[in-house]
Backbone bond lengths (Angstrom), bond angles and torsions (degrees), N, CA, C in turn:
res aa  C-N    CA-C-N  psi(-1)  N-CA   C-N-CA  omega(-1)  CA-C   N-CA-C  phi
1 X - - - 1.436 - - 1.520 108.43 -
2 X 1.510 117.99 122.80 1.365 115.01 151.04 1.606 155.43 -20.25
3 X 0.658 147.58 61.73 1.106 145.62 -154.42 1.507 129.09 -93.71
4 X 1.456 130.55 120.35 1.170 108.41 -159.63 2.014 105.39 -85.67
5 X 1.278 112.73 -179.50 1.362 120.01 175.68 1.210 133.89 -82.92
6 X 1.136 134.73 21.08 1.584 130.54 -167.25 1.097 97.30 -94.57
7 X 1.746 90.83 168.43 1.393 117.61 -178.98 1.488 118.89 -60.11
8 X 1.318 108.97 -60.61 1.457 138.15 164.06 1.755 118.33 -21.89
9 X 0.966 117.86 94.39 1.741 114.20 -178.62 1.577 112.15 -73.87
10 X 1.705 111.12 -23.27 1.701 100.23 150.38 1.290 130.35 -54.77
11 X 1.045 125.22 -42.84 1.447 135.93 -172.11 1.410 113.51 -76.41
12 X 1.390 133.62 4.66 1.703 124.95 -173.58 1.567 93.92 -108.51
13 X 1.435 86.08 144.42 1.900 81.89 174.30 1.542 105.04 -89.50
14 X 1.653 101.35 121.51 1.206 118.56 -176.05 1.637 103.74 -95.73
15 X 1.681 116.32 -40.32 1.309 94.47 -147.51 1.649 93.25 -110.58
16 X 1.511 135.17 135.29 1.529 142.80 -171.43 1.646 91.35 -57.50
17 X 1.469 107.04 157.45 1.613 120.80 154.48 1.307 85.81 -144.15
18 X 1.837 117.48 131.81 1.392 129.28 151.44 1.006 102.34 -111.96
19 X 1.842 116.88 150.51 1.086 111.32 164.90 1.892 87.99 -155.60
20 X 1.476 109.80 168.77 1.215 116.53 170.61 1.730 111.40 -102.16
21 X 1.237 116.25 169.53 1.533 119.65 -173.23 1.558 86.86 -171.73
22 X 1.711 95.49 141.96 1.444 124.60 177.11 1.654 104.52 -51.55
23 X 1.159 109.29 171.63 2.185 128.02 154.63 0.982 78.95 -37.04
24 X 1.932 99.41 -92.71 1.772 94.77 -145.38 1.709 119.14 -42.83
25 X 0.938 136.37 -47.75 1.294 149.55 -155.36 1.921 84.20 -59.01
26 X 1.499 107.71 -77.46 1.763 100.96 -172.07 1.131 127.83 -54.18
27 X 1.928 117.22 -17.18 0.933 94.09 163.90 1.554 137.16 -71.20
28 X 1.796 94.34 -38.25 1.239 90.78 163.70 2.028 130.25 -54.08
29 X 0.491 90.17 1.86 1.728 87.03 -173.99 1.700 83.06 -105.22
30 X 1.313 141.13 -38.74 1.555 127.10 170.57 1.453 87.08 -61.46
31 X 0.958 139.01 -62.32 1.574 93.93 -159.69 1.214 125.20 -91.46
32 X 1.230 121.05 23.10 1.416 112.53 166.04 1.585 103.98 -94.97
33 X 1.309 113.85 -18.43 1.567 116.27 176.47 1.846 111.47 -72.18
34 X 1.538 122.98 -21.27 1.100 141.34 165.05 1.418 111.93 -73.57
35 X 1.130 135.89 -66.85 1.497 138.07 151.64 1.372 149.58 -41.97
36 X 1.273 116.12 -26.31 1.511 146.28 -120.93 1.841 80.10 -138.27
37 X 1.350 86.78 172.41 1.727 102.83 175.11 1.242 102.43 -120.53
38 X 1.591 137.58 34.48 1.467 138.75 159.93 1.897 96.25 -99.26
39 X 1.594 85.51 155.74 1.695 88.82 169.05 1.385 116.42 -118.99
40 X 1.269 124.15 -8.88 0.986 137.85 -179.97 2.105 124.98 -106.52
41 X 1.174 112.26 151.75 2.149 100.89 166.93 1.662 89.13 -74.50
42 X 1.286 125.09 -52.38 1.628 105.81 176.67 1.328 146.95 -44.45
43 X 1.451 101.76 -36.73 1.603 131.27 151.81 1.262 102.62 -42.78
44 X 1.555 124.29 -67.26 1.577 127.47 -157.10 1.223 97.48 -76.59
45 X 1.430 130.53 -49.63 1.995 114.60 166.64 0.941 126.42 -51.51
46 X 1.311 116.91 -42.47 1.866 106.17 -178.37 1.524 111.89 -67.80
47 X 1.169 109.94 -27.46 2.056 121.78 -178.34 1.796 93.63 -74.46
48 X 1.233 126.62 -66.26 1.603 112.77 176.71 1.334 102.63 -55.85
49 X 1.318 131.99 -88.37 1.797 121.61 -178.46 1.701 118.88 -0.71
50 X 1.861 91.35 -63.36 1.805 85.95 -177.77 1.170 125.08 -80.50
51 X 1.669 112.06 -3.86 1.733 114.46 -168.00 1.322 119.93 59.67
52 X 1.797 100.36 48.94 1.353 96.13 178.10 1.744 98.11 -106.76
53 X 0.980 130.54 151.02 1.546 115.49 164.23 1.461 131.55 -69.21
54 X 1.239 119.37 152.54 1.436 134.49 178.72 1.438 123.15 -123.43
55 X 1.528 112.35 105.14 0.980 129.53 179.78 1.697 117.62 -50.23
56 X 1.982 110.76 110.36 1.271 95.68 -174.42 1.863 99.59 -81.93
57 X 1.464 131.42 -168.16 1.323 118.72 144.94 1.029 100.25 -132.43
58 X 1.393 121.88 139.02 1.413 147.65 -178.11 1.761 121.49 -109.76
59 X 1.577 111.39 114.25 1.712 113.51 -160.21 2.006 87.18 -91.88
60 X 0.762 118.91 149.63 1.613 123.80 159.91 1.695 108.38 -94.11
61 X 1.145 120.36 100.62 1.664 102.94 175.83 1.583 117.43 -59.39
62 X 1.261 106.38 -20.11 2.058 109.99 -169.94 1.542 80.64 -65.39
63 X 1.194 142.80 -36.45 1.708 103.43 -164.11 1.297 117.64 -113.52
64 X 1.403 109.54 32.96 1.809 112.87 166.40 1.580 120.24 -61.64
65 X 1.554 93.22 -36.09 1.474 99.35 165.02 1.460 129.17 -80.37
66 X 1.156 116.73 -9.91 1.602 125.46 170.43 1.423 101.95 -79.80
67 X 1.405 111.73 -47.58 1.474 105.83 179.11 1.512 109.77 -75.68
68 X 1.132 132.08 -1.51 1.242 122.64 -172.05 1.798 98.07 -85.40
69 X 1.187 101.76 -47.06 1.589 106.26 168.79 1.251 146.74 -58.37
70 X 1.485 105.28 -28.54 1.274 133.66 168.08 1.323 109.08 -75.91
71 X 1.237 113.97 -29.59 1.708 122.78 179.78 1.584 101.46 -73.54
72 X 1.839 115.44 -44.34 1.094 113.42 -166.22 1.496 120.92 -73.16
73 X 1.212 111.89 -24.10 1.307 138.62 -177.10 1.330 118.97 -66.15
74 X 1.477 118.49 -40.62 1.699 159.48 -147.73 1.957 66.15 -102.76
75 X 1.206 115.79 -76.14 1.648 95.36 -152.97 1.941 110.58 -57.43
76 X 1.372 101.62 -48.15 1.140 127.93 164.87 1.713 100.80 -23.13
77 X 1.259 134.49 -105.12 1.636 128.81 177.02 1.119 111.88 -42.65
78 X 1.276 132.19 -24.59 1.711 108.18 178.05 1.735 113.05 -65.03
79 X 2.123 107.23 -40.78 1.504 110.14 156.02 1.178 117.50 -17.42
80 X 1.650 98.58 -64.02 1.308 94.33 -154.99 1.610 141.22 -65.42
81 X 1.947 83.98 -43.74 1.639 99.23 142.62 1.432 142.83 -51.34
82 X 0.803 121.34 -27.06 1.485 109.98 165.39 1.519 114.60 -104.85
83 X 1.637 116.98 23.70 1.252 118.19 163.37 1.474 104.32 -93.93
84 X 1.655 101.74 -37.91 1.804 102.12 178.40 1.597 92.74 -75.59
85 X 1.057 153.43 -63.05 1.484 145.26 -170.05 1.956 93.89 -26.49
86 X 1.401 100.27 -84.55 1.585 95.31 170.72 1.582 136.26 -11.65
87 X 1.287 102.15 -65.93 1.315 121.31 167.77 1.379 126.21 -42.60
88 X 1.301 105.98 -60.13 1.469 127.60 171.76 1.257 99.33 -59.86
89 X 1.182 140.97 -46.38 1.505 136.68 -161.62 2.102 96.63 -68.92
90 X 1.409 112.03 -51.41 1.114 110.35 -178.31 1.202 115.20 -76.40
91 X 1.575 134.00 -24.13 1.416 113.56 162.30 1.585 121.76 -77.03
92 X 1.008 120.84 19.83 1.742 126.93 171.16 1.349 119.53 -109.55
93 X 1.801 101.01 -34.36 1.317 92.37 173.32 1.852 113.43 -105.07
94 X 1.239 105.41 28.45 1.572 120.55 173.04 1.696 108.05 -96.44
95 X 1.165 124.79 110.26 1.653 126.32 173.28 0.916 106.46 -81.71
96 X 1.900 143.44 4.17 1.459 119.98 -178.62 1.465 99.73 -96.06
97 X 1.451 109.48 176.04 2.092 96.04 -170.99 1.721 91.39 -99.33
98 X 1.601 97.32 -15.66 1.516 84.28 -159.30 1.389 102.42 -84.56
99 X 1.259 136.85 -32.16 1.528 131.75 162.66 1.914 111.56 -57.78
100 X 1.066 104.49 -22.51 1.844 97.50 167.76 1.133 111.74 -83.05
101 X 1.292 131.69 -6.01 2.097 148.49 154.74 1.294 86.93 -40.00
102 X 1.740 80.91 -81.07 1.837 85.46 -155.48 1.423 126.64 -67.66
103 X 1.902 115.54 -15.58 1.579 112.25 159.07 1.739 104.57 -54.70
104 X 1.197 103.34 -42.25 1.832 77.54 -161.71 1.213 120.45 -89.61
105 X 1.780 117.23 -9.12 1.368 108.04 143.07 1.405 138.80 -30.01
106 X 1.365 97.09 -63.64 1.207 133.40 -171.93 1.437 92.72 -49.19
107 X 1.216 112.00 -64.48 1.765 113.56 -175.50 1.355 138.07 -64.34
108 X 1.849 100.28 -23.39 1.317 104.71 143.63 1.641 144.81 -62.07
109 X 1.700 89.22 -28.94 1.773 100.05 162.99 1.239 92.38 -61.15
110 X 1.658 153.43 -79.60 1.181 125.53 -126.67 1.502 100.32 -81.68
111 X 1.359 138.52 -23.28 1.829 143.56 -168.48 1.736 80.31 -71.18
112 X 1.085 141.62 -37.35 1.318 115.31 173.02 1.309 131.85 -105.31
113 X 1.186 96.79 19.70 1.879 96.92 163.45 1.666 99.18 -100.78
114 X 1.448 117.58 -28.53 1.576 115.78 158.39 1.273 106.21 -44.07
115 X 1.465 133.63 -70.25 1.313 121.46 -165.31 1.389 120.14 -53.83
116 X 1.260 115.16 -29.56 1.698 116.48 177.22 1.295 97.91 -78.40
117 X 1.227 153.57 -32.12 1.424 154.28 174.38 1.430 111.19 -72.95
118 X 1.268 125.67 -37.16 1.267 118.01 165.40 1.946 118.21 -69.29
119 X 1.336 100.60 -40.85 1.907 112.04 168.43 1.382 100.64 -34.01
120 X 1.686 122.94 -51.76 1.173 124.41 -141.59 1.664 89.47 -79.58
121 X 1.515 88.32 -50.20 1.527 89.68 -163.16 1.548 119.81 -67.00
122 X 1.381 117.23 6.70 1.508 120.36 177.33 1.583 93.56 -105.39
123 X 1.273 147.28 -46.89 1.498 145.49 175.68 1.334 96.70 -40.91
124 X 1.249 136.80 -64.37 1.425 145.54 160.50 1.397 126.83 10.90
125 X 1.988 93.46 -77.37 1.067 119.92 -164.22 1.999 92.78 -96.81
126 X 0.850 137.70 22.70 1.479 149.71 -175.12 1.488 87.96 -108.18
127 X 1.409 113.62 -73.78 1.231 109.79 -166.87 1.445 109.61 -70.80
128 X 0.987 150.63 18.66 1.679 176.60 -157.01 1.385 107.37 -108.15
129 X 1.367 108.84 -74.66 1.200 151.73 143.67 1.779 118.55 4.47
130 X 1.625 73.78 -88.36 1.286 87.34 173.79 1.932 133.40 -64.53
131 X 1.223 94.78 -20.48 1.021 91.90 -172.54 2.255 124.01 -110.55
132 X 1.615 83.38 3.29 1.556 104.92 166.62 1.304 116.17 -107.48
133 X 1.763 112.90 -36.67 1.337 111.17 173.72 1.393 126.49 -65.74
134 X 1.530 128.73 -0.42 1.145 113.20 -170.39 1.176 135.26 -66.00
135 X 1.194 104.20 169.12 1.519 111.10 -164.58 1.651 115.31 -102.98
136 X 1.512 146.27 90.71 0.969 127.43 -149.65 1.557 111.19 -104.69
C-alpha cells in the first residue's frame, strides 16, 4: 500500500478499506482518474469517502480552431516584429536619407499588415467572448 510522506501520523492512511464495486461503477471511477486530478481508483475513494472534491478537466472541442488561429496569428506578429526590428536596425545604421524613405515605408507596410492582424485577432476574441461570457 502507498503511503503518502508527511510529518503528521494523522494524516497517513493507516487503516485498509476493501470493498468490491460493479463494471459500471469502476469504470466510472477510470474515468474520473482520466479526467480528474487523481491518479489512482484509491485516490478517487479516499476523495469520495472524505468529501473532498475532485477536480474534473473539461477540453471544449469548438475552440481548437479558435486556438488554432490565435496560435497562427501569435506566430504571424512575432514575423512581423522582428522583420520591423530588422528594418529599424537598417534604417539607423543607413546615412543616406533616401534609403531611410524607403526603410520607413517599408515599415509602414508592415504597422499595417499588424493592423489587419490585430482586426482579426479582436473578431476572434469577440466571438470568444461571446460565447463564454454569457449571460444566462
Amino acid at each position: 500500500m502507498e503511503t503518502t510522506k508527511t510529518g503528521n501520523s494523522d494524516e497517513r492512511y493507516t487503516y485498509p478499506v476493501r470493498t468490491r464495486v460493479t463494471e459500471t461503477v469502476y469504470k466510472r471511477l477510470e474515468k474520473l482518474i482520466e479526467k480528474g486530478d487523481c491518479h489512482s481508483i484509491g485516490e478517487v475513494s479516499r476523495k469520495i469517502l472524505s468529501n473532498e472534491q475532485i477536480k474534473v478537466f473539461h477540453m471544449d472541442a469548438s475552440l481548437n480552431t479558435a486556438m488554432e488561429e490565435l496560435a497562427l496569428i501569435r506566430k504571424e506578429l512575432k514575423a512581423i516584429g522582428v522583420n520591423i526590428n530588422q528594418l529599424t536596425k537598417a534604417f539607423h545604421s543607413n546615412p543616406n536619407e533616401n534609403a531611410k524613405a524607403f526603410y520607413a515605408l517599408k515599415i509602414a507596410g508592415r504597422y499595417e499588415v499588424v493592423g489587419t492582424k490585430i482586426d482579426a485577432l479582436l473578431v476572434i476574441v469577440s466571438q470568444l467572448a461571446e460565447k463564454w461570457l454569457q449571460r444566462s
